[in-house]
BALOBA-1460 file (C-alpha; in Angstrom, 3 decimals):
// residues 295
<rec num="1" residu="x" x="114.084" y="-140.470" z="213.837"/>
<rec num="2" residu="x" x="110.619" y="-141.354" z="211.659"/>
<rec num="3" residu="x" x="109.701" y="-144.885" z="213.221"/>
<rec num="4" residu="x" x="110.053" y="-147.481" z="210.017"/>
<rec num="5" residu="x" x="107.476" y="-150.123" z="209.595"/>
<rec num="6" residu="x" x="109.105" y="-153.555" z="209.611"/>
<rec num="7" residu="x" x="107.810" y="-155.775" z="206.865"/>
<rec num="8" residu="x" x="108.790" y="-159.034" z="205.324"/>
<rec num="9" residu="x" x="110.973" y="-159.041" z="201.798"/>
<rec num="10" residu="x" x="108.501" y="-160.131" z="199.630"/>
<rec num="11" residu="x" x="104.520" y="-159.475" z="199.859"/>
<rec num="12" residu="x" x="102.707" y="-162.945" z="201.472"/>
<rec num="13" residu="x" x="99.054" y="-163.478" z="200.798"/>
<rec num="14" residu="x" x="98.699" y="-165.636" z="203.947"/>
<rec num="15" residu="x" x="96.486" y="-162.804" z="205.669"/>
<rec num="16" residu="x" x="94.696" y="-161.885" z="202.764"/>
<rec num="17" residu="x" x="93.718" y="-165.676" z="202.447"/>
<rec num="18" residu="x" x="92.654" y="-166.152" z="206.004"/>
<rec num="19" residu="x" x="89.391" y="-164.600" z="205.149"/>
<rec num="20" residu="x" x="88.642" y="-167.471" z="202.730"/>
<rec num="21" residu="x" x="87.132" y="-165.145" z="200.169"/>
<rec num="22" residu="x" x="86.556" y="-166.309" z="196.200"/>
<rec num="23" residu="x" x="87.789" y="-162.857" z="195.433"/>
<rec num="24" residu="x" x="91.462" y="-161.745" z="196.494"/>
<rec num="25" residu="x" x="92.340" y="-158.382" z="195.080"/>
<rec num="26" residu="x" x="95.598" y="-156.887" z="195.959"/>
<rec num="27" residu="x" x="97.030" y="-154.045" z="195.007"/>
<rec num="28" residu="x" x="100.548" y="-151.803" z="196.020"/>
<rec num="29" residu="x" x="103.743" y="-150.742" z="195.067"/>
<rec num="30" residu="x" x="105.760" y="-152.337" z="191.865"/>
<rec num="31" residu="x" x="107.929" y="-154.875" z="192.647"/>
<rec num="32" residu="x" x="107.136" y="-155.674" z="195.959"/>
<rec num="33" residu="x" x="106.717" y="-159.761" z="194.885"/>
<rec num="34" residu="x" x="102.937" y="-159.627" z="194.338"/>
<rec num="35" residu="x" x="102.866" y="-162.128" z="191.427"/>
<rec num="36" residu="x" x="105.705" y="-163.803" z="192.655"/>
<rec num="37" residu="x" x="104.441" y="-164.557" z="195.355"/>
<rec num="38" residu="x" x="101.038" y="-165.610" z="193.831"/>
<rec num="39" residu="x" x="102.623" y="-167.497" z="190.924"/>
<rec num="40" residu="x" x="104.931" y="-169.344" z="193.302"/>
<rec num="41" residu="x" x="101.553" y="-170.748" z="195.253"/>
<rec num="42" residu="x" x="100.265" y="-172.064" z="192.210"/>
<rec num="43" residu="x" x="103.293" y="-173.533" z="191.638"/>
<rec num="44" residu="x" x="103.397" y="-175.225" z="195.027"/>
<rec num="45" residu="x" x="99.628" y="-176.360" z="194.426"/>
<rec num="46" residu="x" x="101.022" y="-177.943" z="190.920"/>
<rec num="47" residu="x" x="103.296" y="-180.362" z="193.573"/>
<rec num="48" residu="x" x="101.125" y="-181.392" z="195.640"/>
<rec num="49" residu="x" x="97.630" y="-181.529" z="194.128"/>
<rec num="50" residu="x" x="98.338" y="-181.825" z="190.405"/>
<rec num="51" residu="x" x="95.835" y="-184.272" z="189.710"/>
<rec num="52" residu="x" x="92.748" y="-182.375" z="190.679"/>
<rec num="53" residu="x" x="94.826" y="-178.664" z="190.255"/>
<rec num="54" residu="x" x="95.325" y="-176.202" z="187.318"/>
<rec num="55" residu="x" x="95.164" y="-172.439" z="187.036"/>
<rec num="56" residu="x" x="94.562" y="-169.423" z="184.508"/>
<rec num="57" residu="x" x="96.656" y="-166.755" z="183.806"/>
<rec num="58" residu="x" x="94.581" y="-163.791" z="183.173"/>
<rec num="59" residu="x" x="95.356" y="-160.134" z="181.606"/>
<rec num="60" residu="x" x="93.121" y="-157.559" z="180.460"/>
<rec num="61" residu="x" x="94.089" y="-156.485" z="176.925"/>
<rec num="62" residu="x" x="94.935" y="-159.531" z="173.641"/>
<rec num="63" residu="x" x="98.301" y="-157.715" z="173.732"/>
<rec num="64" residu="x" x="99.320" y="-158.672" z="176.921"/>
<rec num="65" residu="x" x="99.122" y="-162.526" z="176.106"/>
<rec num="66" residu="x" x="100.158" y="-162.923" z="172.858"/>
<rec num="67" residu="x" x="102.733" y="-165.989" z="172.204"/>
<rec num="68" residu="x" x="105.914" y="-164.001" z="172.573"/>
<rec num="69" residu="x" x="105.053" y="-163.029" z="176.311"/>
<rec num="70" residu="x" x="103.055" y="-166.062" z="177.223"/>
<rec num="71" residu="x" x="106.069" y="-168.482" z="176.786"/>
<rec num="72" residu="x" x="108.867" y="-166.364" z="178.787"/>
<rec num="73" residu="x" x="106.045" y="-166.205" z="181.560"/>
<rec num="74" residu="x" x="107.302" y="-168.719" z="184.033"/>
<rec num="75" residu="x" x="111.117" y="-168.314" z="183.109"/>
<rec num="76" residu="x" x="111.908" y="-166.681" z="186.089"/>
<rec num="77" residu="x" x="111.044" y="-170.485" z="188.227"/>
<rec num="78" residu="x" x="112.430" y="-172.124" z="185.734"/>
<rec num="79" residu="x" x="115.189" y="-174.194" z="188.255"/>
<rec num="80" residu="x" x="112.247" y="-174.493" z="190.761"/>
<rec num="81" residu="x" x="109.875" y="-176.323" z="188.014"/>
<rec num="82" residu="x" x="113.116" y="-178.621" z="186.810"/>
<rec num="83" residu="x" x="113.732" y="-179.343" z="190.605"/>
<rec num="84" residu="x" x="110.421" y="-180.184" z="191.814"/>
<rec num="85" residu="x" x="108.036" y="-180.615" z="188.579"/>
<rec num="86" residu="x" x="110.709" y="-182.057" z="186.415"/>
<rec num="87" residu="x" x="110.517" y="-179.852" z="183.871"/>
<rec num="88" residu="x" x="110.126" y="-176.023" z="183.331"/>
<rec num="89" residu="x" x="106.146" y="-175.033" z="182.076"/>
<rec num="90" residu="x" x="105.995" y="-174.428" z="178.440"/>
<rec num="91" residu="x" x="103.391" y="-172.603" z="176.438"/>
<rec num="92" residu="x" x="101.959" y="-173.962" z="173.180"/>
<rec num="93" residu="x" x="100.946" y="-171.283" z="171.115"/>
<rec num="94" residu="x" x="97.075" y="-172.244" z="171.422"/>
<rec num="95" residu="x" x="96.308" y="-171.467" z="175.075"/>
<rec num="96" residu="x" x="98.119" y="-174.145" z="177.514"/>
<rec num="97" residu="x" x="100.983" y="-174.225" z="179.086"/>
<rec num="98" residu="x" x="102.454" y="-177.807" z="179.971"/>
<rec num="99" residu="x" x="104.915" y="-179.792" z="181.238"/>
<rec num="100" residu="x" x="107.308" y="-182.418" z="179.608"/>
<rec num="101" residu="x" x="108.049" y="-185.753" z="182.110"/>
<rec num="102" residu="x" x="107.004" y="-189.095" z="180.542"/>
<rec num="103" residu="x" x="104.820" y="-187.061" z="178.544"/>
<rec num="104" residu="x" x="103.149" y="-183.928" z="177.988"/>
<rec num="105" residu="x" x="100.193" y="-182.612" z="181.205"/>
<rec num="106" residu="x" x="98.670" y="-179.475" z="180.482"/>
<rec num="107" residu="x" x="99.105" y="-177.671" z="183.784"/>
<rec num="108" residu="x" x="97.300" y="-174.359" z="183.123"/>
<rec num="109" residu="x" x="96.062" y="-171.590" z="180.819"/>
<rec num="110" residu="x" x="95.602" y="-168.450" z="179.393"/>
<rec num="111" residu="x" x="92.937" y="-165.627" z="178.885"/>
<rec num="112" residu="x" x="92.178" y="-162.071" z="179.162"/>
<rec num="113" residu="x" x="89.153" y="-159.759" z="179.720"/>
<rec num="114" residu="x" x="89.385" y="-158.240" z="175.551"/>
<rec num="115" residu="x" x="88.253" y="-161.904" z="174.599"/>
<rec num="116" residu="x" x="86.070" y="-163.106" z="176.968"/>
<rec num="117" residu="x" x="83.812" y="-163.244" z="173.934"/>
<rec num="118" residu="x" x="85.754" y="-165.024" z="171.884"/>
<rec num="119" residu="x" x="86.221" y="-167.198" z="174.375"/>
<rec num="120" residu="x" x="82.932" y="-168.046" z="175.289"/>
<rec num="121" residu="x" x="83.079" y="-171.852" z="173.702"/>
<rec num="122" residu="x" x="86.477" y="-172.608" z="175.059"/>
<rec num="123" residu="x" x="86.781" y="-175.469" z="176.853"/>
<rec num="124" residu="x" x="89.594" y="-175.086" z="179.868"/>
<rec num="125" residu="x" x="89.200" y="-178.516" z="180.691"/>
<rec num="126" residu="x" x="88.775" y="-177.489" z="184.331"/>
<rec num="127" residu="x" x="89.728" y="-179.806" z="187.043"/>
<rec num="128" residu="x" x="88.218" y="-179.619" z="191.213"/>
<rec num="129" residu="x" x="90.273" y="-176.999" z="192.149"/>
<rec num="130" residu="x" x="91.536" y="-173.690" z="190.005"/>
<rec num="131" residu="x" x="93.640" y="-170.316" z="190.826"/>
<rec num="132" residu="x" x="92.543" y="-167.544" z="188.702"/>
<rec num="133" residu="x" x="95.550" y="-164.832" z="188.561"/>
<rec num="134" residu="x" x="94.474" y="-162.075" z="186.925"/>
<rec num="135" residu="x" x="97.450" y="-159.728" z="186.811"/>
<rec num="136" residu="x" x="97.934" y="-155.503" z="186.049"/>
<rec num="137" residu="x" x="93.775" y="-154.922" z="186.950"/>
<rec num="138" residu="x" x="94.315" y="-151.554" z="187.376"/>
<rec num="139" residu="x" x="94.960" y="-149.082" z="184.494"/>
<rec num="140" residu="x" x="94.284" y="-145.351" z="183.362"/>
<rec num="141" residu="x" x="91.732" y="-146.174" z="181.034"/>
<rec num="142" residu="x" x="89.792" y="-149.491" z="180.261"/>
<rec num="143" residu="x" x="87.426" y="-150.526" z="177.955"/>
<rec num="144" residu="x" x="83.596" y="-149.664" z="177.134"/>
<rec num="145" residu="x" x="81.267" y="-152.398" z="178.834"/>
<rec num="146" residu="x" x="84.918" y="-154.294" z="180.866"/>
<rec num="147" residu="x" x="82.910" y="-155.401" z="183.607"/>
<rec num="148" residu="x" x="80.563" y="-157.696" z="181.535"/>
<rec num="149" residu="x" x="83.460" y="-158.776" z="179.807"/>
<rec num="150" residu="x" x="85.019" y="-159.411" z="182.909"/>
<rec num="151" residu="x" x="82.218" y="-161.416" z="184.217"/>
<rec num="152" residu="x" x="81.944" y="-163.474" z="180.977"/>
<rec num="153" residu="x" x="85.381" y="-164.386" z="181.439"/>
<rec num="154" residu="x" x="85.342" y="-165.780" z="184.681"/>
<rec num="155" residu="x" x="82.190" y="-167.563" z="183.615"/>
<rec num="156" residu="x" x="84.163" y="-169.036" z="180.748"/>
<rec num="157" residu="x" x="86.336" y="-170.683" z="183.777"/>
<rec num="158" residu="x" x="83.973" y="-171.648" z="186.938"/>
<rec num="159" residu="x" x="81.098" y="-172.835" z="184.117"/>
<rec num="160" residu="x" x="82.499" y="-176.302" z="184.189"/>
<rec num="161" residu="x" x="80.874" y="-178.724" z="186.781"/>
<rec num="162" residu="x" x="83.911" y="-180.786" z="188.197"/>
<rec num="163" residu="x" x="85.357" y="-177.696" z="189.045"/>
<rec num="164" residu="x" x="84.251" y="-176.947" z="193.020"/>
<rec num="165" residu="x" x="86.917" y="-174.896" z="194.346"/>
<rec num="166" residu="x" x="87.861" y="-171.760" z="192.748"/>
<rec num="167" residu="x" x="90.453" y="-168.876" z="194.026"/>
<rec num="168" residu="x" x="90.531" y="-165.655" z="192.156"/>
<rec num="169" residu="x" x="93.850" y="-163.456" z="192.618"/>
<rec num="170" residu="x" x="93.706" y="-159.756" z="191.053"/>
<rec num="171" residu="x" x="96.798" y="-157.620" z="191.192"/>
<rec num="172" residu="x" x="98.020" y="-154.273" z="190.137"/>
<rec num="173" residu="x" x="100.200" y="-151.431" z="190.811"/>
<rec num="174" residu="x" x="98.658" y="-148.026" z="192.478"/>
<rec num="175" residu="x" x="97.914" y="-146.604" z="188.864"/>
<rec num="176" residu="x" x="94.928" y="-144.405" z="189.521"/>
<rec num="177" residu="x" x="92.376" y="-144.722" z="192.176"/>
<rec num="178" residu="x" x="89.612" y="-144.854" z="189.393"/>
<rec num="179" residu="x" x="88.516" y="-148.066" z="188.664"/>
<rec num="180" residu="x" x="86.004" y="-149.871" z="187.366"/>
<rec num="181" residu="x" x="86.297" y="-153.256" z="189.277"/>
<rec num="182" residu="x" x="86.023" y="-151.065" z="192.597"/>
<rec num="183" residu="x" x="82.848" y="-150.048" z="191.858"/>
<rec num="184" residu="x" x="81.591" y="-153.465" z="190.631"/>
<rec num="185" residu="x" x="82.683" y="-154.659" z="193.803"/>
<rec num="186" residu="x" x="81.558" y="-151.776" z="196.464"/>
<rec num="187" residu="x" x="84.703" y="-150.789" z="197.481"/>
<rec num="188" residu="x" x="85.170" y="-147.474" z="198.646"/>
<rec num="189" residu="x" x="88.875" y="-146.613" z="197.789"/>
<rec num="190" residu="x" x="88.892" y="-143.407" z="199.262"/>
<rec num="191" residu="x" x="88.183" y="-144.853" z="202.556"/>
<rec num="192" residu="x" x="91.360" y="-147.603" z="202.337"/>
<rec num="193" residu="x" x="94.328" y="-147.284" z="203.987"/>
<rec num="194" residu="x" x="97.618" y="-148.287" z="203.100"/>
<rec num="195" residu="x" x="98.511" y="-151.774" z="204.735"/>
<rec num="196" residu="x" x="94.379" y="-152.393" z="205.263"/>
<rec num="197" residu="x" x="93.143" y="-155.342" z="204.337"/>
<rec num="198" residu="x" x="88.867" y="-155.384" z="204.487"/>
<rec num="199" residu="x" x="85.939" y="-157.722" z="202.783"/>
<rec num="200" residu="x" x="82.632" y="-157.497" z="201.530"/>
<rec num="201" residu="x" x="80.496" y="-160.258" z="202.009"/>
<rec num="202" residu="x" x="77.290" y="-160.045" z="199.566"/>
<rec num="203" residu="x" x="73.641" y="-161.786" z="200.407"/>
<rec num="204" residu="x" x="73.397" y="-163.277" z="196.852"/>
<rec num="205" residu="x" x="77.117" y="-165.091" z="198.048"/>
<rec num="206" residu="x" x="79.644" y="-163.025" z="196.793"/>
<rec num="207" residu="x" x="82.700" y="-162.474" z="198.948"/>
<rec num="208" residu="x" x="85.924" y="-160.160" z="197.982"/>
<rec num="209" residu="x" x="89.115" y="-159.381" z="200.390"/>
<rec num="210" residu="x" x="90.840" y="-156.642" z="199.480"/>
<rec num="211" residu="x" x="94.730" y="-155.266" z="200.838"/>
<rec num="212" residu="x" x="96.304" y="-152.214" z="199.880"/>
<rec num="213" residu="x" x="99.760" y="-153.276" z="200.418"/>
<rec num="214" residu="x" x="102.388" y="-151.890" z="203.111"/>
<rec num="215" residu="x" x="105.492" y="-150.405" z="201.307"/>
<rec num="216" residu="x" x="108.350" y="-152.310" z="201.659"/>
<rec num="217" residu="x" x="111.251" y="-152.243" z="203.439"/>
<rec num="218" residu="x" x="114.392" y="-153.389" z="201.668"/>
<rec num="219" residu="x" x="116.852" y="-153.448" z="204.786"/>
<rec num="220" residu="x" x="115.559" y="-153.302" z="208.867"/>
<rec num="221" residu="x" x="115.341" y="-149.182" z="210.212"/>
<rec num="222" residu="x" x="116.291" y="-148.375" z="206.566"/>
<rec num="223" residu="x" x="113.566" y="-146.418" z="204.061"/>
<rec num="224" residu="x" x="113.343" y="-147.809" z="200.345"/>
<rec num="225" residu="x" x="115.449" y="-145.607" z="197.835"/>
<rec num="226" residu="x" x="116.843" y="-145.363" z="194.456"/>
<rec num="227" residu="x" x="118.889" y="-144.194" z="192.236"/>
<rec num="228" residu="x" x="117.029" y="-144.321" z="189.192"/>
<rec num="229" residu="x" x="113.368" y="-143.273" z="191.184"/>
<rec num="230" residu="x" x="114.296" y="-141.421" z="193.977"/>
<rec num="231" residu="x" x="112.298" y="-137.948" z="192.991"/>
<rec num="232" residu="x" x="109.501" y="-136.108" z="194.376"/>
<rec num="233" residu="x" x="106.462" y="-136.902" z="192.314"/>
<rec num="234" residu="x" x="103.925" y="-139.328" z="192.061"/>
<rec num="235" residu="x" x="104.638" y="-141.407" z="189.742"/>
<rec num="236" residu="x" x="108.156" y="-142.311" z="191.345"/>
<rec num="237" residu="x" x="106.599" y="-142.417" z="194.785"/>
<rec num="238" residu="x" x="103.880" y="-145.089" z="193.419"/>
<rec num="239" residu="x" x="107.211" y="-147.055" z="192.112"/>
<rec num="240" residu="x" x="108.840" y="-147.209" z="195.235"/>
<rec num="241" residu="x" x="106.296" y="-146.518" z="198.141"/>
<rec num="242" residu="x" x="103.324" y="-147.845" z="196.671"/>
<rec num="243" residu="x" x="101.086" y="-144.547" z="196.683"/>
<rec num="244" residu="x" x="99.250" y="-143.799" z="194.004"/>
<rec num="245" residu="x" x="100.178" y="-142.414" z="191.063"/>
<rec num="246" residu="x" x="96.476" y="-140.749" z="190.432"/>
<rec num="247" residu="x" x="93.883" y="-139.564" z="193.223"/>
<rec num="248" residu="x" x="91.570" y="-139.200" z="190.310"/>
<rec num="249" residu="x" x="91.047" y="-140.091" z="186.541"/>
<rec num="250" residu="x" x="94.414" y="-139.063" z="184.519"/>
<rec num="251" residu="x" x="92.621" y="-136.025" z="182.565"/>
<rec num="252" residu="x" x="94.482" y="-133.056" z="182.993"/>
<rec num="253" residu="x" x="95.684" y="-130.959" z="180.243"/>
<rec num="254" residu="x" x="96.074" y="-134.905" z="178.632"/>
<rec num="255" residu="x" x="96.806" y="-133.065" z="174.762"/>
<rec num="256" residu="x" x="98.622" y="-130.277" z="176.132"/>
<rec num="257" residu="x" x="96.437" y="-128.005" z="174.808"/>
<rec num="258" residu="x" x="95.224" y="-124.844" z="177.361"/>
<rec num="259" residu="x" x="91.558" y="-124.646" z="178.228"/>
<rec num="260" residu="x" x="91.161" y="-121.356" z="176.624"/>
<rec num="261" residu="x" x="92.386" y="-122.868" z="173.016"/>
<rec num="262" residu="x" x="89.067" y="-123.732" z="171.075"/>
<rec num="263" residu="x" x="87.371" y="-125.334" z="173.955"/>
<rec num="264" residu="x" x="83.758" y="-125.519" z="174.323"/>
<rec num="265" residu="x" x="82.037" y="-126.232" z="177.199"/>
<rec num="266" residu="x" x="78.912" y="-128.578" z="177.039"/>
<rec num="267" residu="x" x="76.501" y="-128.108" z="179.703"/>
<rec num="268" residu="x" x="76.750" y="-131.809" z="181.419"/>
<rec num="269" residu="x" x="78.979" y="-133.455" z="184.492"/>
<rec num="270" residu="x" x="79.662" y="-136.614" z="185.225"/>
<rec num="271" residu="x" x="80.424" y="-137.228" z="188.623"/>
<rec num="272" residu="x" x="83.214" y="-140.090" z="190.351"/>
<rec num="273" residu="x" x="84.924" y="-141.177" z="193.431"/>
<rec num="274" residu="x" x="83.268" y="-137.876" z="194.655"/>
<rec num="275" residu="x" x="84.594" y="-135.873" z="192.331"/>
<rec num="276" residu="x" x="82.499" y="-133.710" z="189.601"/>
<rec num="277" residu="x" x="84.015" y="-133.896" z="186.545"/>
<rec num="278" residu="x" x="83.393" y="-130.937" z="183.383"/>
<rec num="279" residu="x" x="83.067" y="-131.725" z="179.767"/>
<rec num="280" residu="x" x="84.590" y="-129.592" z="176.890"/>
<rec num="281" residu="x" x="85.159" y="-130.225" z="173.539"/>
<rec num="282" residu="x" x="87.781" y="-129.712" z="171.629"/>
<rec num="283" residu="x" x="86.738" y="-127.920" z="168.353"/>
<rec num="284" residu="x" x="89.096" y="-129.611" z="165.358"/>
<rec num="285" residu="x" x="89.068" y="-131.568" z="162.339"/>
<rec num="286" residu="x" x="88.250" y="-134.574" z="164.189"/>
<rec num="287" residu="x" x="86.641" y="-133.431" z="167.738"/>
<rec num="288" residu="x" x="87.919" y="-134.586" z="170.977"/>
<rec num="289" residu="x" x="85.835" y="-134.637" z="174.460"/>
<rec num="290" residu="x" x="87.966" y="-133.884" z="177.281"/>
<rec num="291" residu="x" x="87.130" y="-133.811" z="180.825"/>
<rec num="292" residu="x" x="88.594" y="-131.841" z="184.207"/>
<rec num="293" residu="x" x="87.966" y="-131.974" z="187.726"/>
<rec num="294" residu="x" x="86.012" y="-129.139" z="189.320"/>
<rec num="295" residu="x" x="84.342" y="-127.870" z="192.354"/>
């Protein structure tokens, strides 16, 4: 019989956090309690340090915190807020969510990469201490010039001078291996192991910890199945086992069109996570570069 790696329910980020880094990015299968588990913390900070605590709930695209998601956000804790807040977190349309007691605190906020921009006069109104979730990092594509935006928008947060102790969380699902905020970090991804959790420490005083996350077991000696993604392919083994989806950019035959059918080649390569990488373009109406792996 395989041996089966005995885990917890739910992922914890008490070993990730033991190497007191500002950066915490964690990444694994869906499901496996990786915002829960991150949003219940800052809940638990809310209780006991609300009067020098907030946080900021982070996405990368506009679309992905628009008013209709934003205010179903925290409905899963709902009974936990009532119980120990005493009162579930709202959001108002403009940016805060809050609370309702004896009157209205603004507990935390929202932002995303897309608007960093935008955002560059907000005020956040920033108090000592701050958890920056930043939730679904990882993607198939992203957008021209991210990282700046990226970095603008976690200036937009730490820029204030009362606040002194910052935590950044950054979670996604094993999407594709191909990212841009591994490379803006240095970490190697081919070189991480499920269930490894490593850190780069930088001389200007950067410091990131990084976990690929152990799949999960959902009963003791028993492997994770189901019904519904229980198939022999990548994209149902990322689901349940936490592998990813990708190994390289998703590029492949993307239009189904053959490479024989009005394909050019152009004579340039472009080279990533040690791949090389071959342009073509596709001769049309309106042209289309595509690009496929190669030796």
């Amino acid at each position: 019989m395989a041996k089966t790696i005995r885990t917890t329910d739910w992922y914890n980020p008490d070993r990730i956090l033991s190497y007191k880094c500002k950066y915490n990015l964690i990444w694994g299968e869906r499901k496996n309690g990786k915002t829960y588990s991150i949003m219940k913390r800052i809940l638990k900070r809310l209780v006991y340090e609300n009067d020098d605590y907030t946080f900021v709930y982070c996405r990368r695209r506009h679309r992905m915190v628009v008013n209709s998601k934003m205010k179903d956000l925290w409905a899963e804790h709902s009974k936990w807020c009532e119980d120990n807040l005493g009162s579930i977190i709202k959001y108002d349309g403009s940016g805060q969510f809050f609370i309702e007691t004896e009157g209205r605190t603004t507990v935390g906020y929202k932002t995303c990469v897309e608007d960093a921009y935008i955002d560059k006069g907000q005020t956040f109104g920033m108090k000592k201490k701050v958890t920056v979730l930043f939730d679904e990092f990882l993607d198939t594509t992203y957008m021209e010039d991210e990282i700046k935006y990226f970095q603008q928008m976690i200036g937009n947060i730490v820029r204030n001078e009362a606040t002194q102790e910052v935590e950044i969380f950054m979670l996604g699902n094993t999407v594709s291996k191909y990212c841009p905020y591994f490379d803006f970090f240095g970490i190697d991804i081919t070189k991480v192991r499920q269930g490894a959790i490593g850190t780069i420490r930088c001389t200007e005083g950067g410091s990131v910890a990084f976990e690929y996350c152990k799949s999960k077991v959902q009963e003791l000696d028993k492997k994770k199945t189901s019904e519904y993604f229980g198939f022999d392919n990548p994209t149902s083994k990322m689901i349940l086992h936490g592998t990813w989806e990708y190994d390289d950019c998703n590029t492949k035959e993307i239009d189904g069109i053959s490479w024989k059918d009005n394909r050019r080649l152009c004579r340039a390569y472009v080279t990533a996570l040690k791949n090389v990488y071959e342009i073509s373009l596709y001769e049309s109406k309106d042209p289309i570069v595509f690009i496929r792996t190669v030796n």
